[in-house]
C-alpha positions as CSV (number, residue, x, y, z in Angstrom):
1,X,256.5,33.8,68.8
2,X,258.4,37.1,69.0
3,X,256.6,40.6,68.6
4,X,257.5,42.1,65.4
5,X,259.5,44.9,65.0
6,X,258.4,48.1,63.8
7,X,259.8,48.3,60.9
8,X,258.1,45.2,60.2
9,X,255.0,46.5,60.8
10,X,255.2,50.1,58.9
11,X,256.8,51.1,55.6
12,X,259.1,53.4,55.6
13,X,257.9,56.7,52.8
14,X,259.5,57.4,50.0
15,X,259.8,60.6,48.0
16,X,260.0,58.7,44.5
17,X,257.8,55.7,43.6
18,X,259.8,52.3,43.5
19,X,259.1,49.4,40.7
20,X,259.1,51.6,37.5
21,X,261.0,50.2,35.3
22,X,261.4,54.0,33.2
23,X,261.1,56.8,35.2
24,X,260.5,60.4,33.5
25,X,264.0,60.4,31.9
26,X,264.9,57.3,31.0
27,X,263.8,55.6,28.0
28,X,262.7,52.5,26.4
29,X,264.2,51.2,23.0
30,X,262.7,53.0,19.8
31,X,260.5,49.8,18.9
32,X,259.2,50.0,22.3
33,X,258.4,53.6,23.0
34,X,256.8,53.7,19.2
35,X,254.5,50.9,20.9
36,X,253.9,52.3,23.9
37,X,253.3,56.0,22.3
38,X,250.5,54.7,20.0
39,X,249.2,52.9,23.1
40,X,248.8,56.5,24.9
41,X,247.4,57.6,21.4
42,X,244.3,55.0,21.6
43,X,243.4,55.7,25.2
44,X,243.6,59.6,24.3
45,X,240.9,58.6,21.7
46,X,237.8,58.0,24.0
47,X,237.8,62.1,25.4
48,X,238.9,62.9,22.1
49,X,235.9,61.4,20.1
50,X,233.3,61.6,23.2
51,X,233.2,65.7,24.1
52,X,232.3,66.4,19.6
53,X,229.9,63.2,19.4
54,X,228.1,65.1,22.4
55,X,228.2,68.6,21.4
56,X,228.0,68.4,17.5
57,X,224.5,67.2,17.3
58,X,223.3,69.6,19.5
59,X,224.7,72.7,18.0
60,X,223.2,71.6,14.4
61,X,226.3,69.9,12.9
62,X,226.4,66.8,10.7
63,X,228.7,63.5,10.9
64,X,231.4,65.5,8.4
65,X,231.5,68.4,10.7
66,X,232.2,65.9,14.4
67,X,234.9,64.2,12.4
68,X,236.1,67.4,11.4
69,X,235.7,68.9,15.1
70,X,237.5,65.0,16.2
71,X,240.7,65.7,14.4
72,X,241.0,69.3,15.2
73,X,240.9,68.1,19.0
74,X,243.6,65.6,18.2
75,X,245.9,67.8,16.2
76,X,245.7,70.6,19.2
77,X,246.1,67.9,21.8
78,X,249.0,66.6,20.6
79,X,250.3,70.3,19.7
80,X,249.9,71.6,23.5
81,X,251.2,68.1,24.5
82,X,254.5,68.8,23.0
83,X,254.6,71.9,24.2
84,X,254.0,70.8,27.9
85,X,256.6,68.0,27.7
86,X,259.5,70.2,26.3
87,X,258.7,73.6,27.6
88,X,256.0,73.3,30.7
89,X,256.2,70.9,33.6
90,X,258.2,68.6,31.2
91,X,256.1,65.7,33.5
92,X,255.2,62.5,30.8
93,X,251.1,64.1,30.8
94,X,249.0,63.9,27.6
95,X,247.0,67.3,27.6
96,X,243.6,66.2,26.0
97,X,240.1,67.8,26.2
98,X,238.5,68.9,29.2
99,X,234.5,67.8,30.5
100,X,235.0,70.8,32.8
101,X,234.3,72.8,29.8
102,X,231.0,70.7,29.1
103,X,228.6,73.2,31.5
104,X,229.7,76.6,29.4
105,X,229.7,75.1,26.3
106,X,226.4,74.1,26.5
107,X,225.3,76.9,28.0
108,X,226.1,78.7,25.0
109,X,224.5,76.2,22.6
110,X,221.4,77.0,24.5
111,X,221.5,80.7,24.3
112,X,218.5,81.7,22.3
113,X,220.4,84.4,20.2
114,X,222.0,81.0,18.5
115,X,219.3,78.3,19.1
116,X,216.3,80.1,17.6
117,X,219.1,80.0,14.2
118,X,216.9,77.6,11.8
119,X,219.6,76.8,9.3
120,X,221.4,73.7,11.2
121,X,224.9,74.4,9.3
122,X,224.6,78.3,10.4
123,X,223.6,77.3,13.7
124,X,226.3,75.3,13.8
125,X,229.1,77.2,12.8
126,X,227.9,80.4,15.1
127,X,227.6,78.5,17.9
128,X,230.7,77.2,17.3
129,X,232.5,81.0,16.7
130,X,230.8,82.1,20.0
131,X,232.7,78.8,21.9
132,X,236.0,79.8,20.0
133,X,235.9,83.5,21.5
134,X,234.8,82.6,25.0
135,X,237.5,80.1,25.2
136,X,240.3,82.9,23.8
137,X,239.0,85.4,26.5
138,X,239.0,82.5,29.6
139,X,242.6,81.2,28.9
140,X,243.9,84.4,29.6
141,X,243.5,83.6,33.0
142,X,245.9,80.3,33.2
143,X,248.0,82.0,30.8
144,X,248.3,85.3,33.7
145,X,248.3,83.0,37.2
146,X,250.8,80.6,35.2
147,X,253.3,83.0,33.7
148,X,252.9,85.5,36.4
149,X,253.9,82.6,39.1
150,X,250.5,84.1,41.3
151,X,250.3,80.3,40.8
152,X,253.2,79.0,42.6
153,X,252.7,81.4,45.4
154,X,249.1,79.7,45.8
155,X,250.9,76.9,46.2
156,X,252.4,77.7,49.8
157,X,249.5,77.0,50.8
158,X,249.5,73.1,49.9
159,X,250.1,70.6,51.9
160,X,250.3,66.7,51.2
161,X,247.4,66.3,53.4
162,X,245.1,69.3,51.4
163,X,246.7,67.9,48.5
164,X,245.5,64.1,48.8
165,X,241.4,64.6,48.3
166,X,242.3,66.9,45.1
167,X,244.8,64.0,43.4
168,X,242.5,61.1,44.8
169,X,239.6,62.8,43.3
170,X,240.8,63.5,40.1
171,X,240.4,59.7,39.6
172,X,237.4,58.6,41.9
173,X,235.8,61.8,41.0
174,X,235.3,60.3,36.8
175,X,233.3,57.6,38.5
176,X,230.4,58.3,36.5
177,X,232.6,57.9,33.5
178,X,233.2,54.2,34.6
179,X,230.9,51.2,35.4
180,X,227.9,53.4,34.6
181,X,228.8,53.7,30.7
182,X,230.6,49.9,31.2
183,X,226.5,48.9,32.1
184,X,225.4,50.3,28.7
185,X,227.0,47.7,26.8
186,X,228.1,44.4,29.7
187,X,228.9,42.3,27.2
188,X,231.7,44.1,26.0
189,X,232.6,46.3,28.7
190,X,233.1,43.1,31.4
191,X,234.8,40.9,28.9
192,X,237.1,44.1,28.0
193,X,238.1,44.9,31.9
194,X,238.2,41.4,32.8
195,X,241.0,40.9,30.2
196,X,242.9,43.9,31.0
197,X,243.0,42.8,34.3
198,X,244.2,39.8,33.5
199,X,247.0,40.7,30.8
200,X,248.4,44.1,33.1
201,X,247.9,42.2,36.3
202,X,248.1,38.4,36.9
203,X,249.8,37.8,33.5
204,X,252.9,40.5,34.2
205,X,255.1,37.9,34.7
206,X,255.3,36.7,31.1
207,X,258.1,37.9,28.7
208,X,258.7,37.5,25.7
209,X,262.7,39.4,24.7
210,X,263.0,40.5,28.1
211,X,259.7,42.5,28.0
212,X,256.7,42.0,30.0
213,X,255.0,42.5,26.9
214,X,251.9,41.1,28.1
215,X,251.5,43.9,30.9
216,X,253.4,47.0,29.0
217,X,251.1,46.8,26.1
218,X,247.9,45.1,27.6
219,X,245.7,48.0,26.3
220,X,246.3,47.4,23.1
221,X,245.9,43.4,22.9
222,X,243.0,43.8,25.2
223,X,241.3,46.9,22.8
224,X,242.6,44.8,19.8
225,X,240.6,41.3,21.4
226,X,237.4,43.1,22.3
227,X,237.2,45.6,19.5
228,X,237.3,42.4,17.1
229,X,234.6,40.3,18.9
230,X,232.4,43.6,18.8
231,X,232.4,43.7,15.1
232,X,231.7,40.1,15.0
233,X,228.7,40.8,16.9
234,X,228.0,43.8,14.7
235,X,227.8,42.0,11.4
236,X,226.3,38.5,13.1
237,X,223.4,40.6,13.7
238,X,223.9,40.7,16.8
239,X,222.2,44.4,17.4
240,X,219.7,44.5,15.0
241,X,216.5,44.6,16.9
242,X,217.9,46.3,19.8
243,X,217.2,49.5,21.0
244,X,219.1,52.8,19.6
245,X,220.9,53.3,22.7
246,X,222.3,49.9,23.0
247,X,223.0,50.2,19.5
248,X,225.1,53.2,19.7
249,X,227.4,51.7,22.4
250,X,227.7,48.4,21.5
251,X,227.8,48.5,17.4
252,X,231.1,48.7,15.9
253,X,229.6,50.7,12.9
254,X,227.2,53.3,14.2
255,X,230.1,56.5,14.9
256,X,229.9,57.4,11.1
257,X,233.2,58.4,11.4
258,X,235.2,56.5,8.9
259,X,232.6,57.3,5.8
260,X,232.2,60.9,6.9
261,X,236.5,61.3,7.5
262,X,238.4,63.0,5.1
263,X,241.3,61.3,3.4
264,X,243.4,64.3,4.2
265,X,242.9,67.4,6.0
266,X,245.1,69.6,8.1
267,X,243.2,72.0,10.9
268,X,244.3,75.4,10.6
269,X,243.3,78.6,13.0
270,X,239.8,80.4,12.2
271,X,239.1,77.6,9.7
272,X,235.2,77.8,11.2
273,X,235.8,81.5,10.7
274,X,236.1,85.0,12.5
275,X,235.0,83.9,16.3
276,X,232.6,86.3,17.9
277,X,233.2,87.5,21.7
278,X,230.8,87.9,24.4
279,X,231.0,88.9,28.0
280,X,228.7,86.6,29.5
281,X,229.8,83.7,27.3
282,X,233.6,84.2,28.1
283,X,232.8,85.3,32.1
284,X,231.1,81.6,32.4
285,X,234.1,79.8,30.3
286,X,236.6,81.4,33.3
287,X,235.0,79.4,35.7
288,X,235.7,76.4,33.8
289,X,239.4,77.0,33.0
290,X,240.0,77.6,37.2
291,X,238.5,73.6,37.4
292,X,241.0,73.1,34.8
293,X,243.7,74.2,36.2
294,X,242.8,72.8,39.8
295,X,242.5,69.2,38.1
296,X,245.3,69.6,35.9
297,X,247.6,70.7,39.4
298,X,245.9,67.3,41.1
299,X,246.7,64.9,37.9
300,X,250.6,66.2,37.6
301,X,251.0,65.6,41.3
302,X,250.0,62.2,40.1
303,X,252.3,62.0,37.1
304,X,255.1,63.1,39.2
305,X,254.8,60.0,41.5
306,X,253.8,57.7,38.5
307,X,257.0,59.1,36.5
308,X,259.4,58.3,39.4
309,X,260.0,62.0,39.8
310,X,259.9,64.5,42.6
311,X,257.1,66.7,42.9
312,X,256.8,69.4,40.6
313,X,258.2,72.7,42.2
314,X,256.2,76.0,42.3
315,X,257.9,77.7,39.9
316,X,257.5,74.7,37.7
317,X,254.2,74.0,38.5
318,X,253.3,77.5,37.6
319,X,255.3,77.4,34.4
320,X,253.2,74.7,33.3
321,X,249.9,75.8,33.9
322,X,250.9,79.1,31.7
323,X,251.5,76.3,28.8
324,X,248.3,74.8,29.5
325,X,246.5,78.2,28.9
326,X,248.2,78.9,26.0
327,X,247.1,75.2,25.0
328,X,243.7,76.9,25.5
329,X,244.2,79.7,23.5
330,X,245.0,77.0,20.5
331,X,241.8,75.1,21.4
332,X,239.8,78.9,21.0
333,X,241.9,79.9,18.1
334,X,241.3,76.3,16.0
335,X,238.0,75.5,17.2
336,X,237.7,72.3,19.6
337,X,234.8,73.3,21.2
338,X,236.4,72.2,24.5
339,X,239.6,73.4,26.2
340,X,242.7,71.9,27.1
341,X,243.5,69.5,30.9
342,X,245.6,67.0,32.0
343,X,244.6,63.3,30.7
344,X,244.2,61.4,34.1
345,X,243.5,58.0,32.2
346,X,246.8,58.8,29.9
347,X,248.5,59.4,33.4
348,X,247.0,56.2,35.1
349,X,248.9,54.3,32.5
350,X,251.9,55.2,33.2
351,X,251.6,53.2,36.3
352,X,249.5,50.3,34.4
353,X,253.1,50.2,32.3
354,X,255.0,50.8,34.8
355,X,256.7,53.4,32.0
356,X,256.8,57.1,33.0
357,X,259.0,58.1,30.2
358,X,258.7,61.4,28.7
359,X,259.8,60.4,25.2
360,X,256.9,58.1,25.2
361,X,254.3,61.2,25.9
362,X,256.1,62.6,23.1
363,X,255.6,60.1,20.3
364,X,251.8,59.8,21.6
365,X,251.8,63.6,20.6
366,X,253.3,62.6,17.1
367,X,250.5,60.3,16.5
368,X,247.9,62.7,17.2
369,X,249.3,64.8,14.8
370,X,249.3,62.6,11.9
371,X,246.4,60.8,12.5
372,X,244.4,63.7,12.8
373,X,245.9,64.9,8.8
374,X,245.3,61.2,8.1
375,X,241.3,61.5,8.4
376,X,240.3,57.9,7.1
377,X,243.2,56.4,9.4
378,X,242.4,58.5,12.5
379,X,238.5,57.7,12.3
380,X,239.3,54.3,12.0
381,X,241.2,53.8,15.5
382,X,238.0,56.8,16.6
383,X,235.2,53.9,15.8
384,X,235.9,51.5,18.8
385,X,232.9,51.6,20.7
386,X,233.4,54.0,23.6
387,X,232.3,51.1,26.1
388,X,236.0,50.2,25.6
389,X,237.3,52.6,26.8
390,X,235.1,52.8,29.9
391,X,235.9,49.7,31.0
392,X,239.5,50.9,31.0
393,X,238.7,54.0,33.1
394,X,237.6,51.5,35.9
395,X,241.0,50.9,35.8
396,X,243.1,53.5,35.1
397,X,240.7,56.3,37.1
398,X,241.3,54.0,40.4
399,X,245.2,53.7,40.0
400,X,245.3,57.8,39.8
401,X,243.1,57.7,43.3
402,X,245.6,55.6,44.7
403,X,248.3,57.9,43.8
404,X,246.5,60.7,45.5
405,X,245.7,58.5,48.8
406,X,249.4,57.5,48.5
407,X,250.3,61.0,49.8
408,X,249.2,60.3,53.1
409,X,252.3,58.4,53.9
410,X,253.9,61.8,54.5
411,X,251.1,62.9,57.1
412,X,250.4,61.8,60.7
413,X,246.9,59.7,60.3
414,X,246.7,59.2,63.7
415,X,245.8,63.0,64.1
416,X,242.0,63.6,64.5
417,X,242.7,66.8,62.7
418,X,243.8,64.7,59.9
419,X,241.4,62.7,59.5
420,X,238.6,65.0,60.0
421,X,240.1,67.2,57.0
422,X,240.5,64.3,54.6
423,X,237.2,62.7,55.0
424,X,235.1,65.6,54.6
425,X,236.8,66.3,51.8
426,X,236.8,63.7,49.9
427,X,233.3,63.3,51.3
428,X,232.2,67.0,50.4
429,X,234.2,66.3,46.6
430,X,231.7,63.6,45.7
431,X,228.5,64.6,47.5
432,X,228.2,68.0,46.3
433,X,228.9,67.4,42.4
434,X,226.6,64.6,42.6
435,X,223.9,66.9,43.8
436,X,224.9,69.3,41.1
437,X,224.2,66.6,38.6
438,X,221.2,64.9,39.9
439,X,219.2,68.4,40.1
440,X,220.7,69.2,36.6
441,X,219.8,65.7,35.0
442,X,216.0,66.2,36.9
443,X,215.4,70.1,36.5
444,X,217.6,70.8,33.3
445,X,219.3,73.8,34.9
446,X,222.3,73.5,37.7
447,X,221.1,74.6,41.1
448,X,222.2,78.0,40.6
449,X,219.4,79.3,38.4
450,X,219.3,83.3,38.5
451,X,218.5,85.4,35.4
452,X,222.5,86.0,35.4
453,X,223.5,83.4,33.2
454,X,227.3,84.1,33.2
455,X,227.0,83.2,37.5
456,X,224.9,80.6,37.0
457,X,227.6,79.1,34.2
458,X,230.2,80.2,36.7
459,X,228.9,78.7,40.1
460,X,227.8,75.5,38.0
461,X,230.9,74.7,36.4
462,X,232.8,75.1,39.9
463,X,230.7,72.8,41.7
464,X,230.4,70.1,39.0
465,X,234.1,69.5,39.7
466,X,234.8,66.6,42.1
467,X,238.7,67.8,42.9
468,X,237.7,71.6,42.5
469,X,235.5,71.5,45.6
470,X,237.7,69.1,47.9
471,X,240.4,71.6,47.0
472,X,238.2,74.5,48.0
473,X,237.3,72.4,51.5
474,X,241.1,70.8,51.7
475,X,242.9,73.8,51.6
476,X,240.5,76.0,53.6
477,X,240.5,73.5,56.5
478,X,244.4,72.8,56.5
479,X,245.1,76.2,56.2
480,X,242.6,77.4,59.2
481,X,242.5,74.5,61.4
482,X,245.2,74.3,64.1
483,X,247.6,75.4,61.3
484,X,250.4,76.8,63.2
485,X,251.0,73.5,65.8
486,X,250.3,70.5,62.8
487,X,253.7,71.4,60.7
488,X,254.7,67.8,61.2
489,X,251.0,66.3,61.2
490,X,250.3,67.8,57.7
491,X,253.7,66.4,56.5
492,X,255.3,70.1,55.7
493,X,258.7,68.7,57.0
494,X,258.8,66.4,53.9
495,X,256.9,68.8,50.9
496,X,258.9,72.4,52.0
497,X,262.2,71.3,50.2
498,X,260.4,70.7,46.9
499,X,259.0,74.3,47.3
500,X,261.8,75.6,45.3
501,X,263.8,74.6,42.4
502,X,267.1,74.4,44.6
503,X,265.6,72.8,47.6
504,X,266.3,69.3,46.2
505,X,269.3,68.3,43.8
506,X,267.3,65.7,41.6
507,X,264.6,68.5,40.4
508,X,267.2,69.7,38.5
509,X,267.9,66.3,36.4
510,X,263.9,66.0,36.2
511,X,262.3,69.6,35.2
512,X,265.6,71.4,33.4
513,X,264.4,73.2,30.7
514,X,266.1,71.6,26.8
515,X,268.4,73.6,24.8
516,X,269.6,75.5,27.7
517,X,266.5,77.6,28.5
518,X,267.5,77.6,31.8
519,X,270.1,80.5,30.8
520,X,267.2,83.2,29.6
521,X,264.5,81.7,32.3
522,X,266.1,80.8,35.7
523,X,264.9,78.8,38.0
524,X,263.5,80.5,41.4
């Protein structure tokens, strides 16, 4: 038998990912991309409804005020996703609520000037005021490294090798959001990411008009499936005499949202009232807006690749990340109680579809919008039991690591350099959140436990973040580490001519501002 050749053996890399059948701006017919928007709609749902079914409670609200707190998220989601698809990185990325914002939230719930309130309602409402003005004071800093490009000059300093932990961990990093919430409730969960398996994967195949309908929309016959077996189980009784917990992830019914939901109701700015400001509070809520804009730089690497597009240039890259902190001025000004981030499981599906069309994002964003004015609608699609949607995330959480580990096609893995960087890393990105949350689950403080809350918020949110410390270690270590003889290793050859806006000819046809911007705001 003759040897192989080598191009047998290897595959040649490729700057844009093949097999998408719409890339970022090419689009579907009307039908479809309605379908496929309110697909991205659903999936935005689990964040949307998990982050206020946490908090509320323990701030002193009732069921009315989480629905209320629900459709204000969705309404400002699909405000600052708009705003990113026209004006930011104009990548196809849902910008939905943020668990990096989780640590300083509840540090501020905790504070005793607000917990020792005994009215729930006032409680409530003043711990919610206090979020609103930290959040206004901490997006001022996306808002200055985005706009002031301080950004895209950080950027020099990525590589696709330091790059490769911070995308792959933006996905393997949610693990925790995955299998263990999927155990909670197995007989939904399995059946749920057995058949979306099944429909997206073995199943693609099938068409029906010319559409592999089965795999473009096998979220939403899969949700559809399971979501109406789980309210069979729900009213066969089921549930009844099993515990709460099990209860509360596997019940159909136990979310009050639909009897608490407005018919209609549209969010407004200061509608919780006049928020208050506090150094300490907003000093902690900084640190949390830096892990949201090192994920968010991570997950629209990812969207770049899964949209069929180039990378995102600095200047572009930048440009968006001062939209996204202007999406987190909205969150402060409206009242969320979280702040804004890319949404990796919207941005895994876009390889699960094997759609990366803007206009899709775009009608996701309309949905949000009038579902969250349509209360009794919205908190109908907001009742399917979140187990759902983590058995999705098993899915959609490992396609975005892929993406990240796909980047190493443009590096020399044959270096020892190399591979020294990436494993500990990715190793370091897993290890020391995990520790972070095992001595917070067992002590009920983070590690860093001095009488200066606003550092112990600050240091605490950092570390929690899987792709904020492999950044931290990635780019450190690349940027130190025999730097000035591994050009080639760390793949520089191939990322330096999407540095710039000019340095490729197709970044122009992918990130051009609409209307003709491009005349008052010129790319660098």
């Amino acid at each position: 038998m003759a040897a192989p050749k080598p191009e047998e053996i290897s595959h040649p890399p490729l700057d844009q990912l093949q097999g998408l059948e719409y890339c970022i701006d090419s689009n579907p017919s009307w039908g479809e991309a309605i379908a496929l928007g309110f697909q991205h709609y659903i999936l935005a749902l689990g964040t949307a409804v998990m982050i206020p079914s946490f908090l509320v409670p323990l701030m002193g609200g009732t069921d009315g005020d989480k629905v209320r707190v629900v459709q204000t998220l969705l309404f400002v989601e699909g405000i600052n996703t708009l705003l990113q698809t026209l004006f930011g990185t104009r990548l196809p990325t849902v910008i939905g609520g943020s668990y990096a914002f989780m640590v300083p939230v509840i540090s501020i719930i905790h504070d005793s000037s607000l917990a020792n309130i005994e009215n729930p309602h006032v409680r409530f409402l003043n711990t919610m005021r206090a979020v609103q003005g930290a959040l206004i004071v901490a997006s001022s800093i996306q808002i200055i490294l985005g706009y002031s490009q301080i950004w895209a000059i950080c950027s020099r300093f990525f590589s696709p090798l330091g790059m490769v932990p911070v995308i792959a961990l933006a996905g393997f990093g949610l693990f925790d959001r995955g299998f263990p919430v999927v155990g909670r409730c197995v007989e939904i969960g399995i059946p749920m990411f057995i058949l979306f398996v099944i429909f997206s994967q073995y199943l693609k195949n099938f068409h029906a008009r010319q559409i592999p309908i089965l795999e473009r929309f096998a979220l939403l016959i899969s949700i559809t499936v399971i979501w109406a077996y789980a309210h069979l189980l729900t009213v066969g009784g089921a549930y009844k005499h099993r515990p709460e917990l099990t209860q509360l992830n596997c019940r159909t019914d136990k979310a009050n949202l639909i009897s608490s939901a407005p018919w209609i109701k549209i969010p407004y700015p200061l509608q919780w009232g006049a928020p208050t400001f506090d150094a300490g509070h907003a000093f902690g809520m900084m640190a949390a807006v830096l892990v949201s804009l090192i994920e968010s730089t991570g997950a629209y690497k990812a969207a770049s690749r899964l949209a069929s597009a180039t990378p995102p240039p600095a200047h572009v890259l930048s440009r968006g990340i001062g939209w996204q902190g202007i999406g987190i001025l909205f969150n402060g000004l409206f009242g969320t109680l979280t702040g804004s981030s890319v949404s990796v499981e919207n941005v895994g599906l876009l390889g699960s579809t094997r759609v990366g069309s803007r206009r899709v994002v775009q009608i996701s964003a309309g949905f949000m919008i009038f579902f969250s004015i349509l209360g009794k609608f919205g908190a109908l699609f907001a009742s399917i039991p979140f187990t759902i949607f983590a058995a999705l995330y098993c899915v959609l959480f490992g396609l975005v690591a892929s993406v990240g580990l796909s980047f190493l096609q443009f590096t020399n893995m044959n270096s020892m350099r190399n591979l020294f960087i990436t494993g500990v890393a990715l190793f370091l990105g897993l290890s020391v959140p995990e520790y972070f949350r095992e001595y917070t689950a067992r002590a009920t403080h983070g590690p860093a436990h001095t009488s200066a809350g606003w550092f112990n918020d600050f240091l605490n949110t950092i570390f929690f973040s899987s792709p904020t410390v492999a950044m931290i270690v990635a780019v450190f270590l690349d940027n130190t580490l025999d730097y000035k003889d591994s050009a080639r290793d760390r793949g520089m050859p191939w990322w330096v001519k999407f540095r710039t806006f000019k340095g490729d000819s197709r970044n122009e046809e992918f990130y051009t501002l609409p209307f003709n911007l491009n005349r008052f705001f010129p790319p660098s």
